[in-house]
N, C-alpha and C positions, 0 to 999 in steps of 0.2 A: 504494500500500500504506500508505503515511504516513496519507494521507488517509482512509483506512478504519479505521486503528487510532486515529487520534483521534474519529473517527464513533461507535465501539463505545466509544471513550470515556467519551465526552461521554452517550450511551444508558444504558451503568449507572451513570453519576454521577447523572442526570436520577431514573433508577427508584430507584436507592439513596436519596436525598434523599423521596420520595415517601413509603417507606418507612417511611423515619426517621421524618417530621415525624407522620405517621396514627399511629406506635404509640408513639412518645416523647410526644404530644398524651393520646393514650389515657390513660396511663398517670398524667400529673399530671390527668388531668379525672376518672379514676378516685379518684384519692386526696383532689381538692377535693369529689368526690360524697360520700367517707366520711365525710370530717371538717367540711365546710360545708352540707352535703344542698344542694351543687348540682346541678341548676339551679332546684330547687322554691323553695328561698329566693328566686331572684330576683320573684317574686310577691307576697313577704310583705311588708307595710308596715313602717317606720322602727323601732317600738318593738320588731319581732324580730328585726331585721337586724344593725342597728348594734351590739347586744348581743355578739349572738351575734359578731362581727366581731372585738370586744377581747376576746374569750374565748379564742378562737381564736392571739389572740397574734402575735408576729411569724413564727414557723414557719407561719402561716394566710398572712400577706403574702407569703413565700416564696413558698408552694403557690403562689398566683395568680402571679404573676414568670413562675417554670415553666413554669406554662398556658399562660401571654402568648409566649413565645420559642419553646416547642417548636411554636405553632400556625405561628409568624414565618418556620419552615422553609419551610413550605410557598409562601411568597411564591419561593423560589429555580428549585425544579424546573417552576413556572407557567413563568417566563419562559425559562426553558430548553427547553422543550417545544419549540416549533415549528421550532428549529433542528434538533432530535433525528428531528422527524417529517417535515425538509423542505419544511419550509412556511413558510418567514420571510417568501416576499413574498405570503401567503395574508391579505388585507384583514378577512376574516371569522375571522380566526385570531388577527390582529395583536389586531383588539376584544377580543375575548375575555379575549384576552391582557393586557392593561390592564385589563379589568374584573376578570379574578379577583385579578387583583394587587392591585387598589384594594379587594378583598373582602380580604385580607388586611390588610392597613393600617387597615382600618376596626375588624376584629375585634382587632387589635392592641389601638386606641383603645378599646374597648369592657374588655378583659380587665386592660389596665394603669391605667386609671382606681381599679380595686381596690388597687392598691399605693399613687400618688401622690394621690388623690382620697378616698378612704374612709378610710383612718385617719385623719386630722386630724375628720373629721365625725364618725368614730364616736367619737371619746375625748373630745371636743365636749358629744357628746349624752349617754354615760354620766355624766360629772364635772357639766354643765350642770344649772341650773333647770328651771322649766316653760318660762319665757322661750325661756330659752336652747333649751331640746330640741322647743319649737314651730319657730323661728326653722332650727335643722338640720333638723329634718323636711322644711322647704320646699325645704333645698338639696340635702336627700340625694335629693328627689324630682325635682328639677330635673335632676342631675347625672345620674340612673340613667335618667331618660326620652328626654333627651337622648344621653347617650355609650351607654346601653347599650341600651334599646331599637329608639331609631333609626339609630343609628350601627350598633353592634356587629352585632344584630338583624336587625333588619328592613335596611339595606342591603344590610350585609356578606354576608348570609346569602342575597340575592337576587342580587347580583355572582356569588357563591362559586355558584349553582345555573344564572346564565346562562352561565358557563366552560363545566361540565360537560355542560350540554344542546348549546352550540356544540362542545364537540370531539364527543360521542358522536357528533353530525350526520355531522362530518367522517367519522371513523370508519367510519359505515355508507355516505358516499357515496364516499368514496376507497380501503377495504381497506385503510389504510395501517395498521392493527391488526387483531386480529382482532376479526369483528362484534359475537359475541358482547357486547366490551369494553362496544361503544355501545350496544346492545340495552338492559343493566343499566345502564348510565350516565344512561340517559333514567329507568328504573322509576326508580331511588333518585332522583334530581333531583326527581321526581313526589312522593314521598313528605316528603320534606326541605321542598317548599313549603309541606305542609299546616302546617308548625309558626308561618307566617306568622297562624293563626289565633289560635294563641295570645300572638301579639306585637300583634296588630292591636286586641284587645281589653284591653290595658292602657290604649288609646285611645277605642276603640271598646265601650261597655257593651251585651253583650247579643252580642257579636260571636261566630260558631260558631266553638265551638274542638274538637278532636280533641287530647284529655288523653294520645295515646299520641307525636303527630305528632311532637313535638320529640326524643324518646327513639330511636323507630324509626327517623326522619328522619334525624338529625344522624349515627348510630349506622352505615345502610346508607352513608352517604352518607362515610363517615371509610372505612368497609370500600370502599368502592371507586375509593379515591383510592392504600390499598394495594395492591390490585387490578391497579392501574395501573402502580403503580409494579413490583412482580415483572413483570408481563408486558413491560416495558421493557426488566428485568435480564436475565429468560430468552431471548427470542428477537428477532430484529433486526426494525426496522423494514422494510416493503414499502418498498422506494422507488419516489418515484413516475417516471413514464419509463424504469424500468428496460430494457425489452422493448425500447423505440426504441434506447436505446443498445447494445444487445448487438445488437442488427440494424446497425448503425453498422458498428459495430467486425468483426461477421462477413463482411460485403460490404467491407471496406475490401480486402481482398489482392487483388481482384477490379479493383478500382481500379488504373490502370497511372501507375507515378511517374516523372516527367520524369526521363529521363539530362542529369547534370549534364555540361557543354558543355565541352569539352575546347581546348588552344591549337591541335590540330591541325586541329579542326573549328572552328574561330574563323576561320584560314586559309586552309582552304579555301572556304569561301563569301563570302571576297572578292570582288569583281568583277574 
């Protein structure tokens, strides 16, 4: 019973955490959308950026902080999962499992470079020369291609979509949720990659991009990370081998238990 009550434990802490991180995320990507036109700024070149960045002020450095730590949640309930779901010695679980992890940590990298990284270059390039605001351009482009493109971006964002297309697998070959879960889990993964088009051609000129992909993508792909998480809180995990074990335990009484061996029966089978 112990063991059960920390099971259902550990099951709404996992969903509750899911929960948290997709709408507390929301909510500061919401407010960095209103007041920084994120994510379209991240497209625009140095001379609109870094402006706009000291305009914005230190409550603008905030907003990003926010962004960065409520996405950070979601590094918790990753690595909690397969315990939740029974599958700690699952090899193809365990991966996953590091990979989305390391998807977190990368977007981490990517969203707090905004705090420690960009202000010093934007108030650089405002105060600065021609000298001076050529010389930032190179680093603000260096730093955003780098930490946020490829790191942030294009990793993170490939980690974060191999997680979810390995558990939905699991999902539909184990029952250990229901199917539905992975069914959708696969469609938004599907969706969420096309935004790779649009990160591939800050590299690649001329590269197809789908102008809806990172909006719809990131968008389905946060809703069913919630998703995940209520279906965690509401109803218990399939376990797996259940059926063996209750076949176990029913056949046991059927099962005849040694009589423990008495001093008189010791005695007697003396020679």
């Amino acid at each position: 019973m112990t063991t059960a009550i920390m099971s259902g434990g550990l099951r709404r802490t996992t969903g509750g955490l899911f929960v948290v991180s997709a709408l507390t995320f929301a909510g500061a990507a919401t407010v960095l959308s209103s007041t920084f036109d994120w994510p379209d700024i991240l497209r625009e070149p140095a001379e609109l950026v870094l402006p706009a960045f000291v305009a914005g002020g230190t409550s603008l450095v905030w907003t990003w902080f926010a962004t960065a730590w409520t996405y950070a949640i979601l590094l918790v309930p990753i690595l909690l999962l397969p315990a939740v779901l029974g599958r700690r010695g699952d090899p193809v679980l365990r991966v996953a499992t590091y990979a989305g992890a390391t998807s977190v940590l990368l977007a981490l990298i990517g969203f707090l470079r905004w705090v420690f990284v960009v202000p010093p270059l934007a108030d650089s390039y405002v105060s600065g020369d021609a000298v001076t605001r050529a010389a930032v351009d190179a680093a603000w482009t260096a730093q955003h291609q780098f930490g946020g493109a490829l790191l942030g971006e294009h990793l993170g964002q490939l980690l974060a979509i191999g997680w979810s297309v390995t558990l939905s697998v699991i999902i539909l070959h184990t029952r250990v949720l229901p199917r539905w879960l992975g069914v959708s889990g696969l469609l938004v993964s599907a969706l969420y990659l096309t935004n790779q088009g649009d990160i591939l051609a800050t590299a690649v000129p001329g590269f197809p991009v789908w102008d809806l992909g990172g909006l719809i993508g990131s968008t389905a792909w946060g809703l069913w990370v919630a998703v995940l998480g209520v279906v965690l809180l509401l109803r218990p995990v399939r376990a797996q081998g259940a059926e063996l074990h209750s076949g176990i335990f029913a056949g046991s009484a059927s099962v005849p238990v040694p009589r423990r061996s008495t001093a008189a029966d010791i005695t007697s089978s003396r020679p």
